[in-house]
N, C-alpha and C positions, 0 to 999 in steps of 0.2 A: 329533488327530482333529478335521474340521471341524464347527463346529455347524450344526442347521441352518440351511434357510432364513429361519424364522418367526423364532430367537432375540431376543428385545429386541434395540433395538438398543442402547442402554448399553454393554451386555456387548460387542457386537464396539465400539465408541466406546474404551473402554477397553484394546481389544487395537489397537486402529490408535494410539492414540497412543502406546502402548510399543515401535513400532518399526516407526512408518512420522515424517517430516521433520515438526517443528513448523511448519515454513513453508509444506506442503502442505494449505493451506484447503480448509475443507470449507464448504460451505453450509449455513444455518440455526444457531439455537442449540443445535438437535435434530436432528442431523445424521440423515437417512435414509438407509435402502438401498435400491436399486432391485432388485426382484424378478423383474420380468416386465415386459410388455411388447406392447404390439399395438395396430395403427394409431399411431394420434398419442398415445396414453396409456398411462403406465405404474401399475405398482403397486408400493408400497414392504413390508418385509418383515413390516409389523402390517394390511395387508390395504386400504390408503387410497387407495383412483386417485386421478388426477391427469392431466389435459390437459398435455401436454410443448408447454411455451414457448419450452425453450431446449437442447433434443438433444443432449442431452452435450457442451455450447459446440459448438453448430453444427453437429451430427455424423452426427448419426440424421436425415439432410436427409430422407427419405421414407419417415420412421416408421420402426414396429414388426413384425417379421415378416413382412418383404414377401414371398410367396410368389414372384416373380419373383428375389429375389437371393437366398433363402432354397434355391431348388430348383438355383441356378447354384453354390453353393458344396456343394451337395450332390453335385452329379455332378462335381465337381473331387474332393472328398472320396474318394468311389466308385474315381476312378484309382489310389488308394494312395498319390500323388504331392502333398503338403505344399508339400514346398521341394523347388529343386535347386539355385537360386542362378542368376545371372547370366552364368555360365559357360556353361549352357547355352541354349540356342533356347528362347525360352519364348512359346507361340500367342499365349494372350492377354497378355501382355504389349506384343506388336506392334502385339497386335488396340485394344488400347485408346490406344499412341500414336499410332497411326494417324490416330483420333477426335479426342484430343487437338489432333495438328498440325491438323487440320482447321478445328476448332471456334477453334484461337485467333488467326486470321487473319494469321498469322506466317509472314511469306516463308520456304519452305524447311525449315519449323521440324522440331526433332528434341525428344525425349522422353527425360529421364534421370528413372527413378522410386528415391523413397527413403523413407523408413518415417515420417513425420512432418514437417508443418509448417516447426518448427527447423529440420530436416537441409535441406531444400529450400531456404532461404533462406540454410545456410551452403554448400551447391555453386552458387549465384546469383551470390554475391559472392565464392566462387574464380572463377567464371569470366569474370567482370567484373575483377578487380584482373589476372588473367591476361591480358585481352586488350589491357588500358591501364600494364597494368605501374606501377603507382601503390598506394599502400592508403589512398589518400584518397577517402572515399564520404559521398555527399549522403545525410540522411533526415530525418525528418518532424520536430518535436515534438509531444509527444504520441503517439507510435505504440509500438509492440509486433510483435517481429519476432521474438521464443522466447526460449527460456530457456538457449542455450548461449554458448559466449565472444563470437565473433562478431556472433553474433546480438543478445545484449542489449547491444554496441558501438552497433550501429543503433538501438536501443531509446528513443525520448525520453522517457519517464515513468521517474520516481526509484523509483516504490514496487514496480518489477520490473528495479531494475536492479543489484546487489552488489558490483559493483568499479569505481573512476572510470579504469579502465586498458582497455583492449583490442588488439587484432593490426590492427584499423585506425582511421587519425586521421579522424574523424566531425565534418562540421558540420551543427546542424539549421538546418531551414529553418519558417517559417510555412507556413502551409495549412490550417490546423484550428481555429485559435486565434482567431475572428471575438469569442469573450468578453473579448478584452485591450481597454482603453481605446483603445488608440491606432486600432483600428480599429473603434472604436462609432457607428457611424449608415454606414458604408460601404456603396454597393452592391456587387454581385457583381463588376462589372466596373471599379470605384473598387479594391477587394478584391483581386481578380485584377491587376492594374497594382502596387500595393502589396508584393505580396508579388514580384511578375517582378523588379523592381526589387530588392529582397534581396537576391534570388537571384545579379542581377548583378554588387551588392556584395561577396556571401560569394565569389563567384570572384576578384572584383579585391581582396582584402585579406585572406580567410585562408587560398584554397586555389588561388587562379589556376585555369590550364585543366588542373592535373595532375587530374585528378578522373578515378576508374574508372567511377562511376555516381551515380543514386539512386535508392535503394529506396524504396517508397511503398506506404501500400495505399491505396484508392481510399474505402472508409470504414474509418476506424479502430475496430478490436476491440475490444481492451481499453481503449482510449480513449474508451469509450464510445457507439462511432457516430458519432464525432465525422466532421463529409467537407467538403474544401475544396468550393468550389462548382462547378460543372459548368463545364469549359473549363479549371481552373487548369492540370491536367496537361499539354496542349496548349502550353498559351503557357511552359511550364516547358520542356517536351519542345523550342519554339524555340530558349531559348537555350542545352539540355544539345546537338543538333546542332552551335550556331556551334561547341563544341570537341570533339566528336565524344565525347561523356561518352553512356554509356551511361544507359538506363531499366528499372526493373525494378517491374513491379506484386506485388504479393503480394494474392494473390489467395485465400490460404487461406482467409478467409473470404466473400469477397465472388462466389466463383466459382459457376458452372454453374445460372445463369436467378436466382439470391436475389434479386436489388434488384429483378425484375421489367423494368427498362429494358434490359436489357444481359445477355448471355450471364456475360461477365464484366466488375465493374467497373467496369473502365478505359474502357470503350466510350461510359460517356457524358459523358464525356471528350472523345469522338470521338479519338482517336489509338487507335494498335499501337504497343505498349512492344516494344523486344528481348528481352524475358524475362518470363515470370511464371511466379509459385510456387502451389501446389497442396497441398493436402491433405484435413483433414478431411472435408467430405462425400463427396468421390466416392464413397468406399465403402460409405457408409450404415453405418459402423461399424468395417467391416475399417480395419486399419491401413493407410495405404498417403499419402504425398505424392511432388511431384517439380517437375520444374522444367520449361518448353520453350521456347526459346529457338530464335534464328536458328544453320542448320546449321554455319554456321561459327566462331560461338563455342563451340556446342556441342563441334563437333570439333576446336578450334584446342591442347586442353591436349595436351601429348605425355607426359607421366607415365601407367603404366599403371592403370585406374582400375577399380573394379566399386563392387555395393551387394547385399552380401549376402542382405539380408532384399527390399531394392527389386524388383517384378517378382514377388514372391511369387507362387504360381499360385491360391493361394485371392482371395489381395486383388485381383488381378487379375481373378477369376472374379465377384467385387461389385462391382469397380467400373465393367467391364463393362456386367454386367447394371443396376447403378443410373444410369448415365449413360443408358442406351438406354430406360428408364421415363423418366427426368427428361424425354428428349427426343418419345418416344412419345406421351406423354399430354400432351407442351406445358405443363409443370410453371412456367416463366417465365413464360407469359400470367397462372397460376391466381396466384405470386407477384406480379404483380402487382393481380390484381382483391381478391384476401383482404389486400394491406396497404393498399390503397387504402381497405378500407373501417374496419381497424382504426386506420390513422394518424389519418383522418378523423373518427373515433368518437372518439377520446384528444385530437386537438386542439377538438375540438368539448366537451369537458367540460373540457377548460383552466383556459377562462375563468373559471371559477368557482371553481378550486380553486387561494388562493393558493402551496400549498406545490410546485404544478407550476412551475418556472421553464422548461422547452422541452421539447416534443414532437418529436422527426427521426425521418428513415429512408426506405428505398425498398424497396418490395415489402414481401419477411419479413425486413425487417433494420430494427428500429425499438427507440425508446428512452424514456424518458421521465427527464427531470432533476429531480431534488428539490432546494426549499433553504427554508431558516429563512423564511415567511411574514416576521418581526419585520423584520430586515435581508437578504433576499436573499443571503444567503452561500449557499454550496455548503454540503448539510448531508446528508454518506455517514446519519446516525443515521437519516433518511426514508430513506432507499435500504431499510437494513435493513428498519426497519418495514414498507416496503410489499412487499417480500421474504415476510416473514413471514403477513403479511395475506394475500396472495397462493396462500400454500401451503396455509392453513389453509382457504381458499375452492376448492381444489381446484386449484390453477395454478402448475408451476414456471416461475420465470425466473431471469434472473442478473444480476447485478452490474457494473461498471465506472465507468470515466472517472478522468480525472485526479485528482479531489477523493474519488472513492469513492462520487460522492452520484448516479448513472445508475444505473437499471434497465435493462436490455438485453433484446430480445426477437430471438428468430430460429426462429419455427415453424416444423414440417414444409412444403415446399412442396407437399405434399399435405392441408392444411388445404382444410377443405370449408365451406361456406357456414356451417352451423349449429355450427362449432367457432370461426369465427371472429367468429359474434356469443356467444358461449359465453366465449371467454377475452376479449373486450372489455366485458363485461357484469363479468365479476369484476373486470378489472383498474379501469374506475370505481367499483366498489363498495368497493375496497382504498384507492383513492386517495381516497375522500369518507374512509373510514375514519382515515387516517393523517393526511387535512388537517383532521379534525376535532379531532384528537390534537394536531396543532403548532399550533392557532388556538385551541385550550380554553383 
């Protein structure tokens, strides 16, 4: 029998870890439950709102209870019709590649949908090692590309990755990593030259022109927001043409207006990858990723192929209707005016607060780096505190980066003027709080 909603949370605390993954992190020391739900705030199950920071990792992109994808899964609902799988015509399924090819300025582009992030990124690079017949693939350090074989093969961060083996031979590349010595006082374009030149290396000495691709995301997730500078892709995307090596953006989090410059991405880049991956927000919750690529990668596999769950008629019926809000109300301009004023706000109180070592981010995708005031080390123990501080002021966010020691932020891009001086106002108050704590 389930308990309630209200239960302590203790008590379910106690039943989640008797048989859910020691490895499956929860946030806070006091881990909460989310109850409910509406606009940009939720509430946990001892009655405490809370201004949502960060959307169930980037997910709930246009809030809570949006009455527009709320009444679109209702009348899918209404048809008796769930699932039927991939086997059959499915409307909006079409209806939303459609949009897709449209939106991602991809010659020709076609639409394969699959139920999450991961799975997106492992039919990417089937059909990248497919059309180059190789399993040798370029990717980032420092990045995060999901949690399954393949995937965490791509993966440059050690603290999400379980086996030193994978199904393909991976070399990383720079592009994130402006904190190493070697590239300290560099400009962007000092920077960018730096790392092209690698790039040239890692071809002529441990992977030649056999290379099927590289995967990239355009700012790094779990890496904390971490983003090469604007152009590196471009002059990377040079030299992956001289051997016809494919590009793949992953775009699962950086997609549909977030960074506020760019639809998605890679755009301000200024280049069109052959592929990029999809997930979390389209749906504003419903499950649903995929991948869209040029048509003749798309179509080049001759093994018979489906996605059972992919194409769902509900997930589709949200991500639909959430794509057609994001785009209706000009959801990208609003991402960009509410982080302009947040980044702005965070870098502007910086200055004062030595346990801030860097503020980034573009639009609603921003961060803040903690480290030891004493020696400047990366120090994850601020992360937590200002986690915590945070929560208790009414403000979820989350965690990342390399060292552990990033805050991450990715609000609704339906943040309104007075939400966005609301979690900026806490988030300085969190941070005087925590740099008072590592300077006592």
């Amino acid at each position: 029998m389930s308990e309630p909603a209200n239960t302590p949370a203790p008590s379910l605390l106690r039943r989640h870890r008797a048989v859910m993954p020691s490895w499956m992190a929860l946030n806070y020391a006091e881990p909460i439950e989310i109850v409910a739900g509406k606009g940009n705030r939720v509430t946990d199950a001892e009655g405490n709102g809370y201004l949502d920071f960060f959307t169930g990792i980037l997910t709930n992109m246009i809030g809570y209870d949006v009455p527009e994808v709320r009444e679109a899964v209702e009348r899918q609902l209404a048809t008796g019709i769930v699932h039927t799988s991939t086997a059959y015509l499915l409307r909006g399924q079409v209806e939303l590649a459609e949009k897709i090819a449209r939106l991602s300025r991809i010659p020709d582009a076609k639409v394969f949908f699959t139920t999450s992030g991961t799975e997106a990124n492992e039919a990417a690079l089937l059909l990248a090692a497919y059309a180059r017949r190789t399993d040798q693939v370029l990717a980032m350090r420092q990045s995060y590309h999901g949690r399954s074989f393949a995937a965490v093969g791509v993966t440059g961060n050690r603290a999400w990755t379980n086996l030193s083996y994978s199904p393909l031979h991976v070399h990383f590349l720079h592009g994130a990593d402006r904190h190493l010595p070697q590239f300290a006082g560099l400009s962007d374009e000092a920077y960018i030259d730096a790392c092209v030149q690698d790039l040239r290396h890692v071809l002529a000495t441990a992977a030649g022109a056999d290379v099927a691709a590289l995967i990239a995301e355009p700012i790094q997730g779990v890496g904390g927001f971490t983003m090469a500078p604007d152009g590196l892709f471009a002059a990377y995307k040079e030299v992956l043409d001289e051997h016809g090596i494919l590009f793949i953006s992953d775009e699962v989090q950086t997609g549909w207006g977030r960074t506020g410059q760019g639809f998605f991405g890679i755009e301000n880049h200024g280049v069109v990858p052959d592929m990029m991956t999809f997930a979390k927000g389209l749906a504003n919750g419903f499950t649903v990723g995929g991948v869209v690529a040029r048509g003749e990668l798309m179509d080049a596999l001759h093994a018979v192929g489906l996605s059972t769950f992919g194409g769902n008629p509900i997930s589709m019926a949200a991500g639909n209707a959430t794509l057609d809000y994001v785009l209706d109300h000009d959801l990208q301009a609003n991402a960009a005016r509410q982080g302009e004023t947040i980044i702005g706000g965070l870098r502007a109180a910086a200055g004062r607060l030595p346990v801030v070592r860097d503020v980034r981010g573009k639009g609603l995708m921003f961060a803040v780096e903690l480290g030891d005031p004493a020696t400047g080390e990366p120090s994850a123990q601020a992360a937590t505190a200002l986690m915590e501080a945070a929560r208790e002021r009414g403000l979820l966010v989350g965690k990342g980066g390399l060292y552990g020691n990033v805050v991450r932020m990715a609000p609704p891009l339906t943040l309104t003027d007075d939400e966005a001086a609301e979690g900026l106002n806490i988030l300085i108050e969190s941070l005087e709080a925590v740099n008072e704590a590592a300077t006592s």
